[in-house]
C-alpha positions in Angstrom: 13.1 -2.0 13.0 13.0 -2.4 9.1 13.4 -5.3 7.4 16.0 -4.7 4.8 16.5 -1.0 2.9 13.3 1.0 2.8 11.0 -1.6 3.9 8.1 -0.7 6.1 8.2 -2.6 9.4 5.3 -5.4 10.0 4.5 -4.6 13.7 1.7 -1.5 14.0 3.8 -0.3 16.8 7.0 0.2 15.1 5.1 1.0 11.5 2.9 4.1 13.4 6.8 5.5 14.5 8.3 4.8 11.6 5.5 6.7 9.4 5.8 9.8 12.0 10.0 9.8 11.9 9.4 9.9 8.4 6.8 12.5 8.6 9.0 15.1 11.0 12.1 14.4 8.7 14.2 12.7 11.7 14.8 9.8 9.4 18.6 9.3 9.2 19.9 8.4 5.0 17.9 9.4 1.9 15.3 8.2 2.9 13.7 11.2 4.4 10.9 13.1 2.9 11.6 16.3 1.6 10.5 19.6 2.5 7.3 21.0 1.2 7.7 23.6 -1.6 7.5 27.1 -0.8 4.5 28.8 -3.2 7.2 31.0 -5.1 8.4 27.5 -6.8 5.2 25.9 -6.6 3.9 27.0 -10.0 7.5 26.3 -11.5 7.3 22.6 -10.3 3.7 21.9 -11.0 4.7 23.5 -14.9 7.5 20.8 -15.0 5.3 17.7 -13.5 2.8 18.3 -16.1 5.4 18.6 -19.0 6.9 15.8 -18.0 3.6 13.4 -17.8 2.3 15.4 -21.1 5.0 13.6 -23.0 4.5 10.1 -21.3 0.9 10.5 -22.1 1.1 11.0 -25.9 3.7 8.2 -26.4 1.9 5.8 -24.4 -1.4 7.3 -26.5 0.5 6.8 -29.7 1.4 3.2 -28.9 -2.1 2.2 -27.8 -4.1 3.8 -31.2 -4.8 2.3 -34.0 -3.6 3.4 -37.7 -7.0 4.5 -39.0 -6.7 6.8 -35.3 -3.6 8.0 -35.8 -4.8 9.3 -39.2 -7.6 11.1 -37.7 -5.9 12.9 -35.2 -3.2 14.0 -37.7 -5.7 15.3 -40.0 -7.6 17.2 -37.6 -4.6 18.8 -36.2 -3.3 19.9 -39.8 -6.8 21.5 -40.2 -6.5 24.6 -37.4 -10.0 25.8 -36.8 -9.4 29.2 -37.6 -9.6 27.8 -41.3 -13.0 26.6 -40.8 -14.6 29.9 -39.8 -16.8 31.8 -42.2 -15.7 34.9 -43.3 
């Protein structure tokens, strides 16, 4: 048995069932783990999971930089590299 919603149980016997019911989907509620992705969508979903912790990851950069950083990075990205190149 669980010990309030979604808690894991505290006895090994009743934990090892409870990861396999969860495992096999025979979980009754929303608690039940999805079914894998089939490969067609696979790219689609990886595409979106990546977009989605790109833009965590720059504001959580952003916040953690300091000014004189910031700057840096600005002024490199305002400088493309095809500008650099001899010609």
């Amino acid at each position: 048995m669980t010990i309030g919603k979604g808690k894991r149980p505290r006895d090994p016997n009743q934990l090892a069932k409870w990861i396999i019911d969860r495992s096999t989907n025979e979980v009754e509620g929303a608690e039940a783990v999805t079914a894998p992705i089939p490969p067609s969508d696979l790219s689609a979903y990886m595409a979106a999971i990546g977009r989605k912790g790109g833009r965590i990851g720059g504001k959580r950069r952003l916040k953690t930089m300091t000014k004189e950083k910031r700057r840096k990075v600005a002024a490199k990205a305002a400088t493309p590299a095809r500008w650099k190149k001899p010609l």
